[in-house]
N, C-alpha and C positions, 0 to 999 in steps of 0.2 A: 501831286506831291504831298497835300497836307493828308491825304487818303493815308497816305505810303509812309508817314512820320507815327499815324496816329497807330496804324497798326503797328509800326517796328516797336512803340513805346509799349503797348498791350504784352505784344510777346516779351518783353524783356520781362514783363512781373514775373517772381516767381511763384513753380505751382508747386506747393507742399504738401505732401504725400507724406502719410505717417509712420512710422517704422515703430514694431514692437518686441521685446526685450524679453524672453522666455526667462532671463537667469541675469543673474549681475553680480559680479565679485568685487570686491575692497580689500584693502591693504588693513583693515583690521574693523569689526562691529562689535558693540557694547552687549554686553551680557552679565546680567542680575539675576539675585535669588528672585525678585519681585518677578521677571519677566521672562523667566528662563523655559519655561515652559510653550509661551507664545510667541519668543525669540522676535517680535514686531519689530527690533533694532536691524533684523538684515539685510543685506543691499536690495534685496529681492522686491523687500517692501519700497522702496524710494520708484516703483515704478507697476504701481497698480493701483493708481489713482486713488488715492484714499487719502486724504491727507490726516487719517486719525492715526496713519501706520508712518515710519520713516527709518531711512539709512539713519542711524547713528553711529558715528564711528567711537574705535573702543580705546585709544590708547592714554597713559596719561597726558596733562596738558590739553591744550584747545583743539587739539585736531590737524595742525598747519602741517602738510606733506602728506595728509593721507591721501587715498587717490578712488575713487570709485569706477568700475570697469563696466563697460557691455558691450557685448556683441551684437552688430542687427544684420539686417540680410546684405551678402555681400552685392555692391553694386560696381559696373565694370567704369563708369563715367557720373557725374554726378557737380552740379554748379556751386550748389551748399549745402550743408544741415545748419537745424536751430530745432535747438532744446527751449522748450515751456520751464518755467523750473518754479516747484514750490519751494521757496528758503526757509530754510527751517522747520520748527517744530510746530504745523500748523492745526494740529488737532485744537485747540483752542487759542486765544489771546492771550491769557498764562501763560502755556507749554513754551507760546512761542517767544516772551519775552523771558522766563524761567532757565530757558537752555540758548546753545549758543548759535550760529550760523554763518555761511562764510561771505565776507563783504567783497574779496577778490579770488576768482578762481581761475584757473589756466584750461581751456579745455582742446584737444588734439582728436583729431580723425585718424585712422588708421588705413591701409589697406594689408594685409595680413601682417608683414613685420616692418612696412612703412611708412616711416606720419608725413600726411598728404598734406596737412593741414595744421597749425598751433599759433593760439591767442589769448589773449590775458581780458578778463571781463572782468565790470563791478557789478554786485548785488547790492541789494537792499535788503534789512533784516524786516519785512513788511509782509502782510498778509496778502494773498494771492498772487498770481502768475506774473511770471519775469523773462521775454523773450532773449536768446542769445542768437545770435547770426554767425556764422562761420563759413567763410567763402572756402572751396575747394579748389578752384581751378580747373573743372572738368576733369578730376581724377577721379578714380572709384575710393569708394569705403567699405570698414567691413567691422572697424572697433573704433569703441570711441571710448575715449576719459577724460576724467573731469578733477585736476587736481586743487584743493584747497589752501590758495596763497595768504589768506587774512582772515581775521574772524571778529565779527562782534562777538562778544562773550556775552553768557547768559547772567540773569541775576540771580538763579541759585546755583544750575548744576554746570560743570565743565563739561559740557558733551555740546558737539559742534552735528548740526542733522540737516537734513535733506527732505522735505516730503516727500517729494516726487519729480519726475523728469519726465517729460512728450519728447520724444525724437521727430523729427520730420527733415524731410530731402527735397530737394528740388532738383529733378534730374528729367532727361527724355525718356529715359528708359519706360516700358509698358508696368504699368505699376501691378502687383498682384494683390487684390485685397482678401481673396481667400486665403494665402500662404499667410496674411500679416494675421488674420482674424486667427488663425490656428495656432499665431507663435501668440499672441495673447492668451489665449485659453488655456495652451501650456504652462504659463505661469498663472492662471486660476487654477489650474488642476494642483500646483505644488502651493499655492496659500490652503488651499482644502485639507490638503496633506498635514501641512503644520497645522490646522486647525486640530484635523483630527488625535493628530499625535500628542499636541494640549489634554486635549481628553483621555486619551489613554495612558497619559503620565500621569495623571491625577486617580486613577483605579488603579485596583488591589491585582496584584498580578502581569502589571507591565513590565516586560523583562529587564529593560535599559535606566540604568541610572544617570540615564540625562539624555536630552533631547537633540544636542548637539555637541558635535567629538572634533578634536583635534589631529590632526596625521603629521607623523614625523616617515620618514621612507631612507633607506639608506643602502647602498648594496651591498648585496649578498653574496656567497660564494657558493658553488655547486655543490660543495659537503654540507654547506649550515643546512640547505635545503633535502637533502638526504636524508638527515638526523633526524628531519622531523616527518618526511614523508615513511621513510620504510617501515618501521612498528604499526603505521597505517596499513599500509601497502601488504604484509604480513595477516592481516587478519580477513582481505577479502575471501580465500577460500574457502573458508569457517564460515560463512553467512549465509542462513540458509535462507530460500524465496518461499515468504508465505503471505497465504492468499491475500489480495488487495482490496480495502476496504475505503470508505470514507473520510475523509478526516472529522473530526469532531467537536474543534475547535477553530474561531476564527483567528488570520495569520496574524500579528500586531502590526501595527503600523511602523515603520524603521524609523529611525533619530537621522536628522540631516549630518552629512558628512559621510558615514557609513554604507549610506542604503545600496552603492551599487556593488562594493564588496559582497555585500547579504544578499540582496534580491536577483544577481543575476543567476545565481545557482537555484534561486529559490528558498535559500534559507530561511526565511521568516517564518512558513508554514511547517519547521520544527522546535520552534522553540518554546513551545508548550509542552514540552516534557508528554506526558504518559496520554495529556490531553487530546492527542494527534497520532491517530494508527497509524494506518497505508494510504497510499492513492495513489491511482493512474492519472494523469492529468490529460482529460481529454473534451475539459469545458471549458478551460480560461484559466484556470486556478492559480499553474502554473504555467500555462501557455499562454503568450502574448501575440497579438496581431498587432502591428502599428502600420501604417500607410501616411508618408509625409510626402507631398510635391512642392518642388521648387524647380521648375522647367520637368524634370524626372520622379521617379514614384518607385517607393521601396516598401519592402514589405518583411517584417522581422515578425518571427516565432521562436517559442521554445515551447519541447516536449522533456518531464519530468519524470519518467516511470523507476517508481520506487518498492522495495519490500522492504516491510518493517517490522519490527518484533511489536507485538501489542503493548510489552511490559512498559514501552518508552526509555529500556534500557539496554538491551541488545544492540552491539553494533549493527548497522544495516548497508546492505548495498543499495545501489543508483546510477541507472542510467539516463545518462542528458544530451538531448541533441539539438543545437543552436543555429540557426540559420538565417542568413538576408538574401534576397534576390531582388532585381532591378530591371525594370522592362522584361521578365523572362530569362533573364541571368544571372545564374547564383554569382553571387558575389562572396561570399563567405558560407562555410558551413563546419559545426565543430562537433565531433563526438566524446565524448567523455564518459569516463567511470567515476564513481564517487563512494568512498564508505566515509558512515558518520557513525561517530561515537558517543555515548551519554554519560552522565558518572553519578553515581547513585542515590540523588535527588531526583533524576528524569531527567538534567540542562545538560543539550548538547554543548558539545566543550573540544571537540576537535571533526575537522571534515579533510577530505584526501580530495583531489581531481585530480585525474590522469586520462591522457586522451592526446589526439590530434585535430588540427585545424589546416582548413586548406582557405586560400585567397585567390581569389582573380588574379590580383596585382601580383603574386608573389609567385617568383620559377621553383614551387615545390612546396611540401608539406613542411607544417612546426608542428612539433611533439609539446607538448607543455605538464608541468607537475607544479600544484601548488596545493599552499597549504593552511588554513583557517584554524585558528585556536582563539577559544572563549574562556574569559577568564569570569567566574560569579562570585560576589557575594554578596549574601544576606537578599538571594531570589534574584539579583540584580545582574546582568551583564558590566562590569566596569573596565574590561582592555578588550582590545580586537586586536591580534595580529593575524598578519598575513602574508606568506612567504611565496615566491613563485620562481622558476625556472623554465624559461620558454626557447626553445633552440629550434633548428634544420633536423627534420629527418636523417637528409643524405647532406653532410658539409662538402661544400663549393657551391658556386654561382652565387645569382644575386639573393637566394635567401640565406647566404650562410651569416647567422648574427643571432646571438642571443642577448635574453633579457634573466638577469637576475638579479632579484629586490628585495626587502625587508621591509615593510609597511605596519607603526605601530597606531592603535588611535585610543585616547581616553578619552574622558568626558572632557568638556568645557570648563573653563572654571566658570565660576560663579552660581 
């Protein structure tokens, strides 16, 4: 019997298993001319163990109501999570008494649009790690937040921060530490990013007037979308194909917010004006390979084949072809046409896609038309819009549904 007591007690411990956080959003991060380039205040930062880096949030007043978000791997069952958490600003004993930190916060489990789990915690505004417990109930999770109910205040600045957050789970489930180790490195790959993008903001010739952009999105109607595709649309037959050459410059690094707008067409490796002939894309440049596993293994590519005028100011055409497939199943695949235009500095300033997509999931083809216009000055990119109209081939069944949107972004302030 005391055999049989001592092991029931063993297994009751919990085994904590750690989950990692590729990306993390908040209801609003601080942004400075001091720091604008290194952008170290975004949520991003509160969870790559660094404690020189942190979440700060950006509103005025102390911060109470903001909320920081992340996603971790979804799990179907699950006994608890508990978050590690650095309070505050723990790059030094200054910083951290200097600024402010939260003394109660609320934190909730998710599993896609339901909270499994919600409970109120106190902090300490004190150096080093603060465990939190959060029972589940044996439901699964899939998001979690962490909302800030109080705050010590700081003794110079109103800014309420985070260093950092460990996730961990206690569940039966087979834990995968390949998939964890790969969603952390993902968010090493994107701090690299913003490193690099520091650097290229601070040299002569980086096209973007700031490192981070705001979107506003609003919908559109299928004329707004016309108005600005056909004048595009109009000049594909006039573009002559000539020979395909190198590029000759390297592509710049994209400003956070914008980059998926820009980089899935490839954009980046035009915005060096006369810098940047032709290219086929048949080493990487513009083709991507990715392979993620999580039970399943996917595999995404894009192919870029372009002709361009040499001058950097001829409009050009472009064809693009986008694909994923899954265990040997195409899951998606998109063709598309593209002309882009220059204006007589060399900075592209308007791009057209027009094409179809086909889906696994979906009973039949979408047509899609959108629309990309750069706005510059003074060398500088400072608006991005972005128009699109995505509808059914053939209307009925389950794909008859369209999408049309207006999408604006400027810089950040500060």
């Amino acid at each position: 019997m005391l055999t049989f007591l001592a092991t029931a007690a063993l297994a009751a411990e919990p085994d904590w298993h750690q989950l990692y956080a590729p990306r993390a959003t908040a209801t609003s991060f601080l942004r400075s001319n001091y720091n604008r380039f290194d952008e170290n205040y975004h949520p991003n930062f509160a969870f790559d163990d660094d404690p020189a880096t942190a979440w700060v949030e950006g509103v005025d007043g102390d911060g109470v109501g903001q909320v920081l978000s992340w996603d971790v791997s979804a799990l179907s069952a699950a006994r608890a999570v508990k978050l590690r958490v650095r309070n505050g600003y723990q790059k030094s004993s200054g910083l951290l008494a200097a600024n402010g930190a939260p003394t109660k916060v609320e934190l909730s489990a998710w599993k896609g649009r339901e909270v499994v789990a919600k409970q109120e915690f106190t902090l300490t505004a004190t150096d080093g790690w603060q465990d939190l417990v959060l029972p589940t109930g044996g439901k699964g999770l899939s998001h979690l937040e962490l909302k800030v109910l109080a705050v010590r205040s700081g003794s110079k600045y109103a800014d309420t921060c985070i260093s950092d957050i460990q996730t961990f789970v206690d569940s039966d489930l087979p834990y995968d530490a390949a998939w964890e180790k790969s969603r952390r490195a993902e968010l090493g790959t994107w701090i690299a990013g913003r490193v690099e993008a520091a650097k290229s903001a601070t040299q002569e010739g980086w096209p973007f007037a700031a490192t981070s952009w705001n979107r506003e999105e609003k919908d559109a109607t299928e004329a707004e979308v016309e108005v600005l595709a056909a004048p595009l649309r109009a000049l594909a037959p006039s573009v002559a194909h000539l020979p395909r050459q190198r590029p000759t410059a390297k592509a710049p690094v994209l400003p956070d917010g914008i980059e998926f707008v820009l980089s899935r067409l490839g954009l980046q490796y035009f915005l060096q004006g006369s810098k940047l002939t032709v290219f086929e894309s048949t080493d990487g440049m513009a083709r991507r390979e990715v392979e993620e596993c999580d039970g399943d293994c996917w595999t995404e590519w894009r192919d870029l084949r372009v002709q361009m005028a040499a001058d950097g100011r001829t409009p050009v055409l472009a064809t693009m072809t986008y694909a994923t497939h899954e265990d040997g199943r195409m899951l998606y695949t998109e063709n598309a046409q593209l002309v882009l235009t220059w204006d007589q500095d060399g900075h592209l300033t308007q791009v057209l896609e027009e094409g179809k997509a086909h889906e696994e999931a979906m009973d039949g083809d979408r047509l899609f038309t959108q629309v990309i216009h750069l706005t510059w000055k003074a060398g500088k990119i400072v608006e991005v819009e972005h128009a699109v109209h995505a509808r059914p081939e053939r209307p009925g069944g389950e794909e008859d549904w369209v999408v049309l949107t207006r999408t604006r972004w400027t810089p950040a302030a500060g």
